[in-house]
Biopython code that builds the backbone (N, CA, C, O; Angstrom):
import numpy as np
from Bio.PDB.StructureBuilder import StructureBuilder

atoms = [
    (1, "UNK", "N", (-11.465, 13.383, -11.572)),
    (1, "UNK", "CA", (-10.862, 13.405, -10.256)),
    (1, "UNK", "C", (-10.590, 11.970, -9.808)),
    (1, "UNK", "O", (-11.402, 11.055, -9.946)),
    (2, "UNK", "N", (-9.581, 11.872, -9.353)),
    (2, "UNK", "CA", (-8.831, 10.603, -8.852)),
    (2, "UNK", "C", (-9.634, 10.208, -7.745)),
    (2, "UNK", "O", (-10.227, 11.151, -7.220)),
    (3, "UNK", "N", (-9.876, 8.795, -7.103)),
    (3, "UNK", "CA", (-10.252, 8.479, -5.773)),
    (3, "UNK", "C", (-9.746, 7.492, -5.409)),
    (3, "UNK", "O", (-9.935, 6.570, -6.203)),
    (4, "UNK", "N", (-8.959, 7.136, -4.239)),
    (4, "UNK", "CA", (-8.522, 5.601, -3.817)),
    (4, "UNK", "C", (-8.897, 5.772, -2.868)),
    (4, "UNK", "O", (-8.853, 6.807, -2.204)),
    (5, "UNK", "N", (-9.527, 4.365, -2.522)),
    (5, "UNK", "CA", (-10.090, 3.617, -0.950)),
    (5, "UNK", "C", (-9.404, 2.669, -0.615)),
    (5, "UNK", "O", (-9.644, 1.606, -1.187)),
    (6, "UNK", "N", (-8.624, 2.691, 0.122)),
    (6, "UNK", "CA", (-7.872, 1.198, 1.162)),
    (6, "UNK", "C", (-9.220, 0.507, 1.598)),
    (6, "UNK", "O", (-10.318, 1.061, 1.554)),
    (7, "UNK", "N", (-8.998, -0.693, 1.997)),
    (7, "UNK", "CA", (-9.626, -1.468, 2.514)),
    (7, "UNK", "C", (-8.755, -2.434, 3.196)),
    (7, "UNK", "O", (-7.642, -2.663, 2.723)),
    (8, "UNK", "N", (-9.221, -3.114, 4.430)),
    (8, "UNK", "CA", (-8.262, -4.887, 4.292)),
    (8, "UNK", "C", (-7.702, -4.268, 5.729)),
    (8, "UNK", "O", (-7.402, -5.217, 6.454)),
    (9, "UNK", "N", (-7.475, -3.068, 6.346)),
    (9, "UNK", "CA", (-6.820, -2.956, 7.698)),
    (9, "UNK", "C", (-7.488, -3.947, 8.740)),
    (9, "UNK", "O", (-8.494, -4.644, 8.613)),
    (10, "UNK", "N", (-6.475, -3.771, 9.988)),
    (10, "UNK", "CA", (-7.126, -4.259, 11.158)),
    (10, "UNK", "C", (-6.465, -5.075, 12.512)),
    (10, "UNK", "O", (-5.376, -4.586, 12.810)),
    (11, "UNK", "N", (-6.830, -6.079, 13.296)),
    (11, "UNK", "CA", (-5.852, -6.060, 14.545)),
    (11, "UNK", "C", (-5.567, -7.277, 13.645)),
    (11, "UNK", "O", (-6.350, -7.819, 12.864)),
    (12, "UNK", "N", (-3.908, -7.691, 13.993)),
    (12, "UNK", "CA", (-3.671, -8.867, 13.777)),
    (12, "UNK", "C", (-2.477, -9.150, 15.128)),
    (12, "UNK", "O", (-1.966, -8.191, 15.706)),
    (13, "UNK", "N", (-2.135, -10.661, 15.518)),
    (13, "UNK", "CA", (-1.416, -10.818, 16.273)),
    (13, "UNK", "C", (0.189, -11.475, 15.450)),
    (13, "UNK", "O", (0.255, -12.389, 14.627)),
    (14, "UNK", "N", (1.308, -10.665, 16.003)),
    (14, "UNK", "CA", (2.797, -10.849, 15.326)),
    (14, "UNK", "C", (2.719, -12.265, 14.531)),
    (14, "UNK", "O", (2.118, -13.181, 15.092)),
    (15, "UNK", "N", (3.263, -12.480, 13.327)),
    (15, "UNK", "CA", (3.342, -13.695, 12.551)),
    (15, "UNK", "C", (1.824, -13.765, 12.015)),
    (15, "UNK", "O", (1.176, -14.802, 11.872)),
    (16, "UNK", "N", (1.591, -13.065, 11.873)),
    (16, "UNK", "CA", (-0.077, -12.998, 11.157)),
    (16, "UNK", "C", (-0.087, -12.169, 9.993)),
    (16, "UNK", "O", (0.705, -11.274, 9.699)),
    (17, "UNK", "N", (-1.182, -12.623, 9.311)),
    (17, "UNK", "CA", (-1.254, -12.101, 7.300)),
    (17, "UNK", "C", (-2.214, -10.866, 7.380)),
    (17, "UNK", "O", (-3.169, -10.731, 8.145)),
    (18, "UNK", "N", (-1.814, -10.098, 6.543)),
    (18, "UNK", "CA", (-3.192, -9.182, 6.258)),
    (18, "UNK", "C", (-3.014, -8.974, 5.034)),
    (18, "UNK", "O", (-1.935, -9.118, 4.460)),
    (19, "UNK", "N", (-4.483, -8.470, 4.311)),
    (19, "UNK", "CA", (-3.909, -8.089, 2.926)),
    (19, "UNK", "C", (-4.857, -6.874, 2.575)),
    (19, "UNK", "O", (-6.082, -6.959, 2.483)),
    (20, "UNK", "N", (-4.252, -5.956, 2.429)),
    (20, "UNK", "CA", (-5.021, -4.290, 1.696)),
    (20, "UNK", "C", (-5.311, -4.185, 0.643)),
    (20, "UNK", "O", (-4.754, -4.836, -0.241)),
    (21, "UNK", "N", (-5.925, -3.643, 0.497)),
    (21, "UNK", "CA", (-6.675, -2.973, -0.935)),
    (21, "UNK", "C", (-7.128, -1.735, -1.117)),
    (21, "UNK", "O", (-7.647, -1.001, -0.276)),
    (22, "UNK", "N", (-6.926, -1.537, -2.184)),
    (22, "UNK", "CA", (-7.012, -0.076, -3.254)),
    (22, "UNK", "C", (-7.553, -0.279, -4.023)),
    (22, "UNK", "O", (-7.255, -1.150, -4.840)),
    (23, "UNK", "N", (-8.730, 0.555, -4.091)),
    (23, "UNK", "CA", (-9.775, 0.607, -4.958)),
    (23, "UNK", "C", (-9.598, 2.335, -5.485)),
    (23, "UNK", "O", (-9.839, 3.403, -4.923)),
    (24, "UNK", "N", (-9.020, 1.941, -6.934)),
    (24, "UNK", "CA", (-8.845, 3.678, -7.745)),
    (24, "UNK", "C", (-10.200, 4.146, -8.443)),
    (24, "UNK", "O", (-11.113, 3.360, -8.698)),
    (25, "UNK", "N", (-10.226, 5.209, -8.662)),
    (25, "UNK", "CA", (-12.041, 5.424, -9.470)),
    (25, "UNK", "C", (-11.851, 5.439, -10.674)),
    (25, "UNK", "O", (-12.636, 5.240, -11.601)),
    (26, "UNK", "N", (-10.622, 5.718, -10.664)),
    (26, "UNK", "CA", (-9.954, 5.926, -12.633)),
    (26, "UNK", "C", (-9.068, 5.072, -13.149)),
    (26, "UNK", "O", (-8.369, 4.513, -12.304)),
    (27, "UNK", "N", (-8.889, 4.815, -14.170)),
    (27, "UNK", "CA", (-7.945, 3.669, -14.773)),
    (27, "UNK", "C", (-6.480, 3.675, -14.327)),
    (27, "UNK", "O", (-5.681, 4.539, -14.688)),
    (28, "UNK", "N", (-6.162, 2.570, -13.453)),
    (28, "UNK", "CA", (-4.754, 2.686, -12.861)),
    (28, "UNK", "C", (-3.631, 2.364, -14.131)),
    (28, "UNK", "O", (-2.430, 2.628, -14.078)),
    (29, "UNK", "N", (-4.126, 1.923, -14.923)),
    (29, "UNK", "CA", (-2.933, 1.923, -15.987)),
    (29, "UNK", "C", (-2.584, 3.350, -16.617)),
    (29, "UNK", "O", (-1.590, 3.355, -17.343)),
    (30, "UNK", "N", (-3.158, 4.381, -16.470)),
    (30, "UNK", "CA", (-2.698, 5.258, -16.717)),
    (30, "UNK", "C", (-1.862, 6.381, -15.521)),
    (30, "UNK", "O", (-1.742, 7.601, -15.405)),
    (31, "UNK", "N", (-1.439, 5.260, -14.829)),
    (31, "UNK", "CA", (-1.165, 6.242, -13.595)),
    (31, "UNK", "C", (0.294, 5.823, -14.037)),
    (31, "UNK", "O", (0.365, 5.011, -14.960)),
    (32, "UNK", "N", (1.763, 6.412, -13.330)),
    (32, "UNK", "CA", (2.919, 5.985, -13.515)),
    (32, "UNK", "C", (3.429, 5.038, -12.932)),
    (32, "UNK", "O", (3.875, 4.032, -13.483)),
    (33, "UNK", "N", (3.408, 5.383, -11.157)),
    (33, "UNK", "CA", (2.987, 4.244, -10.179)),
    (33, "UNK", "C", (2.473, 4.062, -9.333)),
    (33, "UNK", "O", (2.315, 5.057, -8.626)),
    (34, "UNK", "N", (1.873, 2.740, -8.818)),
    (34, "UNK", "CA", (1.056, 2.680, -7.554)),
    (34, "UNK", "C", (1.894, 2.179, -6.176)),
    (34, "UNK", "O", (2.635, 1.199, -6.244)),
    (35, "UNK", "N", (1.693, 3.037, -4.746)),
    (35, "UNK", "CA", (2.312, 2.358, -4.063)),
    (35, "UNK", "C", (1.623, 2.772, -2.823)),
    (35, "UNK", "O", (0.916, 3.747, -2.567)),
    (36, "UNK", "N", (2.043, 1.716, -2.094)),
    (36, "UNK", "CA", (2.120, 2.168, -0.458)),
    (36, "UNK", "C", (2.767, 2.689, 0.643)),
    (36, "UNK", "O", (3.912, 2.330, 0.917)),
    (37, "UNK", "N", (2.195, 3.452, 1.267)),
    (37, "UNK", "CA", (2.946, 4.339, 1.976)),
    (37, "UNK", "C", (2.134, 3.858, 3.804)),
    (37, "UNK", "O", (0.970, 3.658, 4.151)),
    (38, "UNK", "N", (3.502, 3.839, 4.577)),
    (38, "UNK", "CA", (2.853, 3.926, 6.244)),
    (38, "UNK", "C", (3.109, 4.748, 7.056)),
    (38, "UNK", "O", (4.234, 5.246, 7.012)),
    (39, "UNK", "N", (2.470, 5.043, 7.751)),
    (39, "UNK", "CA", (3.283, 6.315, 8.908)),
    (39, "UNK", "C", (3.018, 5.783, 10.512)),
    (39, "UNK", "O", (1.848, 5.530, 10.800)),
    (40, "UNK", "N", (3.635, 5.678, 11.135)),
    (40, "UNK", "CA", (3.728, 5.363, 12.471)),
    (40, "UNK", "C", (3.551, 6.579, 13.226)),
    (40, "UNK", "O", (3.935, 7.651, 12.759)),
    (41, "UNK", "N", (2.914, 6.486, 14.534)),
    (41, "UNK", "CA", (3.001, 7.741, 15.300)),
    (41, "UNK", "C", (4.030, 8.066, 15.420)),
    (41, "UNK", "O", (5.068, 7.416, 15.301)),
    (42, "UNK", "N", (3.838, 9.336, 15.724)),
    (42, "UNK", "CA", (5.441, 10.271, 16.051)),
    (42, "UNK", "C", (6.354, 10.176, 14.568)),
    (42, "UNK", "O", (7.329, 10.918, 14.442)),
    (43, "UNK", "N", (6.017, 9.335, 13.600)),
    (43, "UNK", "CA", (7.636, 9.185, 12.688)),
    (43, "UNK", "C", (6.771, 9.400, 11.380)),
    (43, "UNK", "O", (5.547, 9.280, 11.348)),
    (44, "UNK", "N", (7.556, 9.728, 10.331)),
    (44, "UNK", "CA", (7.604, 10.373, 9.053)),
    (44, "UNK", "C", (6.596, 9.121, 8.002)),
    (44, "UNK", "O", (6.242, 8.000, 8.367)),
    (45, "UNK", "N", (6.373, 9.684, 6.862)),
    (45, "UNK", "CA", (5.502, 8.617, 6.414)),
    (45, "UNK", "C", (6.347, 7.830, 5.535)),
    (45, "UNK", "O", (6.803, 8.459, 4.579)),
    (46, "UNK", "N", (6.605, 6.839, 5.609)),
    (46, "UNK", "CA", (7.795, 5.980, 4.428)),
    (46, "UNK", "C", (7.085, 5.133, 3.498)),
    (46, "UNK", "O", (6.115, 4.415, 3.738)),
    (47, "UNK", "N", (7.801, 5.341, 2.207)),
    (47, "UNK", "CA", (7.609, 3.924, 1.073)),
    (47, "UNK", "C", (7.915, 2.773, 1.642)),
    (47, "UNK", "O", (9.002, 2.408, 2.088)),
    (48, "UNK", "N", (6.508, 2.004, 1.593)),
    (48, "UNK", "CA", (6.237, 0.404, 2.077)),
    (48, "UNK", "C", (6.897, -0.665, 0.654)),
    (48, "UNK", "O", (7.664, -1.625, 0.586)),
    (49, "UNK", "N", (6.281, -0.037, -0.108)),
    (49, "UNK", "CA", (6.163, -0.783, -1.970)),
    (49, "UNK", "C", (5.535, -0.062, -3.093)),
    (49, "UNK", "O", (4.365, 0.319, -3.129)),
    (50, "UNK", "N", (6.329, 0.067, -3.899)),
    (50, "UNK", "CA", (5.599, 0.470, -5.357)),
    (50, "UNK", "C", (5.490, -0.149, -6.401)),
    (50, "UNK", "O", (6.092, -1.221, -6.469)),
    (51, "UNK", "N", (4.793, 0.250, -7.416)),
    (51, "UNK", "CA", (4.589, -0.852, -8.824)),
    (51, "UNK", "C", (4.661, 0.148, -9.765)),
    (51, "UNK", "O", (4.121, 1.193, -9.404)),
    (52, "UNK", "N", (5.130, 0.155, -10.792)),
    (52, "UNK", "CA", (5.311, 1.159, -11.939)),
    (52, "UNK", "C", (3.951, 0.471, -13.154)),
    (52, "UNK", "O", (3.311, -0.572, -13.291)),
    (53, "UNK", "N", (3.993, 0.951, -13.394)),
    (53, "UNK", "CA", (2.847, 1.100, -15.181)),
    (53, "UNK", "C", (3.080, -0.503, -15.838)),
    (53, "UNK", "O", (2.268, -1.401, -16.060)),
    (54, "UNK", "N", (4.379, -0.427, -16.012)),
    (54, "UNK", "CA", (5.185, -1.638, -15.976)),
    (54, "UNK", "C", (5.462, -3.050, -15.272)),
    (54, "UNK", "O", (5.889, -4.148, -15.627)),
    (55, "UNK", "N", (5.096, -2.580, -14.336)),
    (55, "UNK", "CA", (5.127, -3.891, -13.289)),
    (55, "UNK", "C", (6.004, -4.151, -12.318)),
    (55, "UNK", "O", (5.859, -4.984, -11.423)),
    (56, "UNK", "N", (7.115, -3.286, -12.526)),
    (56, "UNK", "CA", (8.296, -3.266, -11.783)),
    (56, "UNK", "C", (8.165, -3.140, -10.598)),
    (56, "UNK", "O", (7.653, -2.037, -10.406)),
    (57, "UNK", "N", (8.314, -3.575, -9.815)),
    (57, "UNK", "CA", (8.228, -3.298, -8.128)),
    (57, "UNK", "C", (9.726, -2.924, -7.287)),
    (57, "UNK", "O", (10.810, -3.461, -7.516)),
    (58, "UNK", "N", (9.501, -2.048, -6.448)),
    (58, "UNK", "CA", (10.444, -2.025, -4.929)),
    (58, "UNK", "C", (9.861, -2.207, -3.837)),
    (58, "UNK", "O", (8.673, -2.036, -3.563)),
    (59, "UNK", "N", (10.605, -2.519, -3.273)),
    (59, "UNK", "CA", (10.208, -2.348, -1.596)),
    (59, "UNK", "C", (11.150, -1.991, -0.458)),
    (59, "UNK", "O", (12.284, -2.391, -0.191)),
    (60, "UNK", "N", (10.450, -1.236, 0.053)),
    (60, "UNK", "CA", (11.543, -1.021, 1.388)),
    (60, "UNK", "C", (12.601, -2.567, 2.398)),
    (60, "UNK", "O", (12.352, -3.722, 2.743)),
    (61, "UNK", "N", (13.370, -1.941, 2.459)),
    (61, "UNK", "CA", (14.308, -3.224, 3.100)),
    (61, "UNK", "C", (13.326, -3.584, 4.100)),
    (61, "UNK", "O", (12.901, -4.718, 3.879)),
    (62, "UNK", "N", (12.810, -3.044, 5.114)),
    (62, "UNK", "CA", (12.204, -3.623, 5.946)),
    (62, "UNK", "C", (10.848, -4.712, 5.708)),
    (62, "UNK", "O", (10.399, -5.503, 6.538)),
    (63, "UNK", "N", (10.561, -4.569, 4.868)),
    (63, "UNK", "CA", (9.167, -5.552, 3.952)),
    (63, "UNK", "C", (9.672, -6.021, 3.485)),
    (63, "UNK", "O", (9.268, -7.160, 3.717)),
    (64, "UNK", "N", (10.769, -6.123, 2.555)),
    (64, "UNK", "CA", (11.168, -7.206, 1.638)),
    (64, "UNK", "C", (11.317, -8.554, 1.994)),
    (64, "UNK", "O", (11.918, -8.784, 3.044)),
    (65, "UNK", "N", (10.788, -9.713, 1.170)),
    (65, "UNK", "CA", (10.469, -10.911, 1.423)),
    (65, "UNK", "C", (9.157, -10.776, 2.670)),
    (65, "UNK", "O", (9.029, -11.875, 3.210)),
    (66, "UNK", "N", (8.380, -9.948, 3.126)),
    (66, "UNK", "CA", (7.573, -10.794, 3.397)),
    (66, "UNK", "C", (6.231, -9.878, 3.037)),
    (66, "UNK", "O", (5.107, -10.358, 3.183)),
    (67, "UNK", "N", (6.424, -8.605, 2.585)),
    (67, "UNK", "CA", (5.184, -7.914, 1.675)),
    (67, "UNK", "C", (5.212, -8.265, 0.085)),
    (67, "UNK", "O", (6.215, -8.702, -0.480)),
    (68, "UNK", "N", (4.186, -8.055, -0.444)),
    (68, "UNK", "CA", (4.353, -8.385, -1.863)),
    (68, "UNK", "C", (3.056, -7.810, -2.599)),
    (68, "UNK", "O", (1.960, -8.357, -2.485)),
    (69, "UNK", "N", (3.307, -6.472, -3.490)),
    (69, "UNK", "CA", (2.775, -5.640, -3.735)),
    (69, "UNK", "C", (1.654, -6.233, -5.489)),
    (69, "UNK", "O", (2.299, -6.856, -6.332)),
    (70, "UNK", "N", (0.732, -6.064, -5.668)),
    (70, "UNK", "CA", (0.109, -6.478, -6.471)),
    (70, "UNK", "C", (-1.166, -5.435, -7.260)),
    (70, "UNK", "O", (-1.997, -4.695, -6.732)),
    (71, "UNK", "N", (-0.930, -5.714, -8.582)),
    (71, "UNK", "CA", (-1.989, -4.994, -8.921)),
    (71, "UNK", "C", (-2.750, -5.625, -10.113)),
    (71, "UNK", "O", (-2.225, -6.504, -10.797)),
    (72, "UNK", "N", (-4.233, -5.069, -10.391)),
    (72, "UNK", "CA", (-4.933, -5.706, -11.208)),
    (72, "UNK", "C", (-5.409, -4.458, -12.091)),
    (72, "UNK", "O", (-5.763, -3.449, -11.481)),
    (73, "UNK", "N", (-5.438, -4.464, -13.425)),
    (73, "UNK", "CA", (-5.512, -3.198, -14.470)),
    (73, "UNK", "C", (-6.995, -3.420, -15.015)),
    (73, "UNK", "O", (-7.583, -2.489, -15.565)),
    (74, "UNK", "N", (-7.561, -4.613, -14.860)),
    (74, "UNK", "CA", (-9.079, -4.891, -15.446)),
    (74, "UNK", "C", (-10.486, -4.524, -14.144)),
    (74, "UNK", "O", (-11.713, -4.512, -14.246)),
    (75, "UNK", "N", (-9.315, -4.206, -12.721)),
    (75, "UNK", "CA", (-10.334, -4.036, -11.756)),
    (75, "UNK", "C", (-9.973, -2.875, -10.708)),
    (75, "UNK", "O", (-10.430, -2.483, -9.635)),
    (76, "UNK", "N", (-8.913, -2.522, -11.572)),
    (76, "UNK", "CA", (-8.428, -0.840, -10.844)),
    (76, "UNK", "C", (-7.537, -0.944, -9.163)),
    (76, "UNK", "O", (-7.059, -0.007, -8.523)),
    (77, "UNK", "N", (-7.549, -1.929, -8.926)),
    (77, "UNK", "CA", (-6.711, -2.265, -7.584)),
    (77, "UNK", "C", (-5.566, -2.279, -7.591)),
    (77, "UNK", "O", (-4.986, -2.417, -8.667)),
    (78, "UNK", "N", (-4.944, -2.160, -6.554)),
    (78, "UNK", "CA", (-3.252, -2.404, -6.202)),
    (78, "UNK", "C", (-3.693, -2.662, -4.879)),
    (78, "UNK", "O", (-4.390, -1.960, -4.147)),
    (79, "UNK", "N", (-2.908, -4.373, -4.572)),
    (79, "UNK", "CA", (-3.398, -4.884, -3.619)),
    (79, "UNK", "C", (-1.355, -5.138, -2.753)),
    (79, "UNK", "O", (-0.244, -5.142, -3.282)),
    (80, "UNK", "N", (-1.823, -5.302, -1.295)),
    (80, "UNK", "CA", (-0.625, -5.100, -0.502)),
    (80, "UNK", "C", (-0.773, -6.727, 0.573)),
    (80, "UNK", "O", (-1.705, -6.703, 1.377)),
    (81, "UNK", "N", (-0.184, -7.593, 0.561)),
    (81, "UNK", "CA", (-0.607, -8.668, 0.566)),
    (81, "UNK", "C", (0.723, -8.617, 1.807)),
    (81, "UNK", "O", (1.847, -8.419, 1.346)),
    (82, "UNK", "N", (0.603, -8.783, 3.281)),
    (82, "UNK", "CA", (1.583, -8.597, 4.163)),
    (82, "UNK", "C", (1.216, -9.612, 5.141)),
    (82, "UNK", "O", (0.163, -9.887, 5.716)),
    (83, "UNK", "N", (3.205, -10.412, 5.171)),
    (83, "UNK", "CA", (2.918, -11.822, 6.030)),
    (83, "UNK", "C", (4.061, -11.833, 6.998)),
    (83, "UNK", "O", (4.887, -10.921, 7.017)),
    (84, "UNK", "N", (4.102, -12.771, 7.728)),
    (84, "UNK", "CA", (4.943, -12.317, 9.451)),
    (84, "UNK", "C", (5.081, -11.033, 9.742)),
    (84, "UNK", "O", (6.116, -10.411, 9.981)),
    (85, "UNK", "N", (3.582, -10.535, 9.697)),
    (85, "UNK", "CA", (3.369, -8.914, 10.478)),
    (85, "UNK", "C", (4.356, -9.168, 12.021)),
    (85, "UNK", "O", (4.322, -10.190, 12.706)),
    (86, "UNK", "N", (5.002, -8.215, 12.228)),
    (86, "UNK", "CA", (5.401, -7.221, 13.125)),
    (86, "UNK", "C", (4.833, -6.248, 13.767)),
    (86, "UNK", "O", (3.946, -5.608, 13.202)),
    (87, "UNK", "N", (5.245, -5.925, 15.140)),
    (87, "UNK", "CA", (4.840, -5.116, 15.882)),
    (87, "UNK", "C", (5.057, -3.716, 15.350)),
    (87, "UNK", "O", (4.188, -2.844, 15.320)),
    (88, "UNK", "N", (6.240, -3.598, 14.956)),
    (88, "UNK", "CA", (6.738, -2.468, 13.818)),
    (88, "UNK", "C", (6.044, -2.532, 12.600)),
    (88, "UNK", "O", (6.662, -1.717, 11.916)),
    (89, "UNK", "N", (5.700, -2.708, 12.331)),
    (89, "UNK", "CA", (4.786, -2.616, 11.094)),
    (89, "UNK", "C", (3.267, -2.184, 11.405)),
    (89, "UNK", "O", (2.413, -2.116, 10.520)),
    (90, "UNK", "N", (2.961, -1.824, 13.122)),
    (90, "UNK", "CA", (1.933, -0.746, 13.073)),
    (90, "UNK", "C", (2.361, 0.571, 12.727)),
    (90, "UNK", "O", (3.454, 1.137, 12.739)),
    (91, "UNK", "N", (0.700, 1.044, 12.283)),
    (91, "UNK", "CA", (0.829, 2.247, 10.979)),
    (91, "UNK", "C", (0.082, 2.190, 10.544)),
    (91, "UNK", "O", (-0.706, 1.255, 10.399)),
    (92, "UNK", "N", (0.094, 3.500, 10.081)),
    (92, "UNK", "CA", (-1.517, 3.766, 9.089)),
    (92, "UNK", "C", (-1.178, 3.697, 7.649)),
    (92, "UNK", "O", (0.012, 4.002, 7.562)),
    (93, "UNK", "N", (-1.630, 3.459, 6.569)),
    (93, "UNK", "CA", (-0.943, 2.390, 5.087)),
    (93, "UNK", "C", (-2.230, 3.560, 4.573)),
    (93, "UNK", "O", (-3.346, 3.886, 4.976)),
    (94, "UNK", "N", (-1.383, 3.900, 3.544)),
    (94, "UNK", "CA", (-1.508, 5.002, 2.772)),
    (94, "UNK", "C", (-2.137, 4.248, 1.122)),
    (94, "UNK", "O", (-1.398, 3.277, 0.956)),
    (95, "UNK", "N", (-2.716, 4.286, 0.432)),
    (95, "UNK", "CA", (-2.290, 3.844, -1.138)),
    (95, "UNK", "C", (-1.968, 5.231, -1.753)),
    (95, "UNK", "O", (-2.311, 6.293, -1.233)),
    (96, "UNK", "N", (-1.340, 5.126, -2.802)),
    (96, "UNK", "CA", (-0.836, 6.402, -3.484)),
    (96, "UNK", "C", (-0.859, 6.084, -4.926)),
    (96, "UNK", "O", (-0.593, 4.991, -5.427)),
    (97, "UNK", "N", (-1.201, 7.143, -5.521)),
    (97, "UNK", "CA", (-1.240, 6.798, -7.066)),
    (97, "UNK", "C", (-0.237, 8.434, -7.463)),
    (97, "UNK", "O", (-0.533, 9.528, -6.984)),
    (98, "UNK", "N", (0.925, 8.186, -8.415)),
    (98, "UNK", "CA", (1.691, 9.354, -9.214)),
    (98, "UNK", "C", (0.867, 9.000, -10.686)),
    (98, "UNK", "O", (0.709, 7.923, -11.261)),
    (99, "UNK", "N", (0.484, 10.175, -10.982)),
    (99, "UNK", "CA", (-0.151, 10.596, -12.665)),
    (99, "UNK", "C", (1.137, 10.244, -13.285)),
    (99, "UNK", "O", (2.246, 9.971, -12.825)),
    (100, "UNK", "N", (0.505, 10.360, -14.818)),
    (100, "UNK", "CA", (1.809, 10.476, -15.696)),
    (100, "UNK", "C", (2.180, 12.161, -15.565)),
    (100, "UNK", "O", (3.277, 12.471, -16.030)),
    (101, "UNK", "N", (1.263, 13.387, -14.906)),
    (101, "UNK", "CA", (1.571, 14.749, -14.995)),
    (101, "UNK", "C", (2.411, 14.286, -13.722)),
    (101, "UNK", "O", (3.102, 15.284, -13.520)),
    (102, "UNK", "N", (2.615, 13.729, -13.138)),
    (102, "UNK", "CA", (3.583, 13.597, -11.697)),
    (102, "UNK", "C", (2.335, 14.380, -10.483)),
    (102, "UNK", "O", (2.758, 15.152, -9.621)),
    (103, "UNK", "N", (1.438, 14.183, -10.545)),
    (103, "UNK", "CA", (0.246, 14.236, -9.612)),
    (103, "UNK", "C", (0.240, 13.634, -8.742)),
    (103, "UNK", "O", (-0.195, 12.494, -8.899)),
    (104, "UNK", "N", (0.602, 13.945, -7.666)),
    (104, "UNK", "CA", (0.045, 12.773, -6.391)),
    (104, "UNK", "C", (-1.319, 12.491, -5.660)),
    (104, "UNK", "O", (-1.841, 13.405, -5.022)),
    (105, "UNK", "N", (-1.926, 11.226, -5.735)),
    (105, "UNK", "CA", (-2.908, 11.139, -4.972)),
    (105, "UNK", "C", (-3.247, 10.730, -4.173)),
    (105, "UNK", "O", (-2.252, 10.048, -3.930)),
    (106, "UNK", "N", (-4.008, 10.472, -3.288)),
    (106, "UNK", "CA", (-3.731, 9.643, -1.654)),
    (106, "UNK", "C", (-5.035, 8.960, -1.618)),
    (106, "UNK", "O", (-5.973, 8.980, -2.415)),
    (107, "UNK", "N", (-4.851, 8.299, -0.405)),
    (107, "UNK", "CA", (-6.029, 7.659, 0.177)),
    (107, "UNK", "C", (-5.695, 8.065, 1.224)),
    (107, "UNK", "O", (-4.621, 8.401, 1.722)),
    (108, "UNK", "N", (-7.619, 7.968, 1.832)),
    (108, "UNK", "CA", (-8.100, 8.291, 3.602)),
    (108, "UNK", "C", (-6.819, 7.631, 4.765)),
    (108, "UNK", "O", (-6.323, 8.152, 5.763)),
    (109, "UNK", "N", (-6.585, 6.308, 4.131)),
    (109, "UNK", "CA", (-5.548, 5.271, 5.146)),
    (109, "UNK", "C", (-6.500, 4.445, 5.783)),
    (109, "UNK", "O", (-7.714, 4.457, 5.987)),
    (110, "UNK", "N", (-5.559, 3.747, 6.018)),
    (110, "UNK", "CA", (-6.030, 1.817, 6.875)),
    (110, "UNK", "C", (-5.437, 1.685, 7.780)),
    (110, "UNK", "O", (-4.217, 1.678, 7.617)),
    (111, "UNK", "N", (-5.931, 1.528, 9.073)),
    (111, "UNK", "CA", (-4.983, 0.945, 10.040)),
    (111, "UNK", "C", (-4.644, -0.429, 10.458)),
    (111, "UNK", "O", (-5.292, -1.449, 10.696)),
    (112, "UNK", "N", (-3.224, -0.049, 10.463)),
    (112, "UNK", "CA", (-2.799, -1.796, 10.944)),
    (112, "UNK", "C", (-2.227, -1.609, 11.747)),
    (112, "UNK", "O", (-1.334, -0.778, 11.909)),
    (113, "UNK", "N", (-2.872, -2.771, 12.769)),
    (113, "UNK", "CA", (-2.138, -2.388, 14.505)),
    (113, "UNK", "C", (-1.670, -4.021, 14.523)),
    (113, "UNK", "O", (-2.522, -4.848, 14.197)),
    (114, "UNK", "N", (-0.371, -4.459, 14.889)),
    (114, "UNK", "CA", (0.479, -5.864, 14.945)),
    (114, "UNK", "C", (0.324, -5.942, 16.833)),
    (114, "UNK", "O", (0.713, -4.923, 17.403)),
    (115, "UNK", "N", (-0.082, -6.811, 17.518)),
    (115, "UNK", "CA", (0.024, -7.555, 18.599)),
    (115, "UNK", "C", (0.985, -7.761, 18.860)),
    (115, "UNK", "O", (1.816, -7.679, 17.955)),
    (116, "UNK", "N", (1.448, -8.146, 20.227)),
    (116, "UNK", "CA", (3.264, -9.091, 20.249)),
    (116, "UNK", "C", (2.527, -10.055, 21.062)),
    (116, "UNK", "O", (3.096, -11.055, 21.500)),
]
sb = StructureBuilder()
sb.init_structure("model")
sb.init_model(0)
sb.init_chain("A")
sb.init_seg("    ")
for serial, (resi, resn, name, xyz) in enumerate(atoms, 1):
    if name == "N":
        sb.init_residue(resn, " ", resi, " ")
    sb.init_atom(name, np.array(xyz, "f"), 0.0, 1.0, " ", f" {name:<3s}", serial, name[0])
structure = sb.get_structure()
């Protein structure tokens, strides 16, 4: 059975760094990809960033250039490393792992609340 724990949420004020973490219980190299997901009150949950098996990354237009998605295969993490936070960018940050069966798995979530 799969397990991911976020870690790393919390208050920050606009133009401020945070950085998350995912802690998987099972070997993330065998997963397809790892990513993050946020959901804002009231609104739908959206792709923040993903990483494939491979290394390949996306990111949503709105993060691009200033999130930058990371992972480590010797310590089971996929880390979310986020800089000139926004007020929009409160949300609760999901980690997600897809199996190679196309399994989805989640985490509890982290909250990140941005100041103005």
């Amino acid at each position: 059975q799969v397990q991911l724990v976020e870690s790393g949420g919390g208050l920050v004020q606009a133009g401020g760094s945070l950085r998350l973490s995912c802690a998987a219980s099972g070997r993330i190299f065998r997963f397809n990809r790892m990513a993050w997901y946020r959901q804002a009150p009231g609104k739908q949950r959206e792709l923040v960033a993903g990483i494939t098996s491979g290394g390949n990354k996306n990111y949503a237009d709105s993060v691009r250039g200033r999130f930058t998605i990371s992972k480590d295969n010797a310590k089971n993490t996929v880390d979310l490393q986020m800089n000139s936070l926004k007020p929009e960018d409160t949300a609760i940050y999901y980690c997600n792992a897809l199996s190679l069966s196309r399994t989805d798995y989640w985490g509890q979530g982290t909250q990140v609340t941005v100041s103005s």
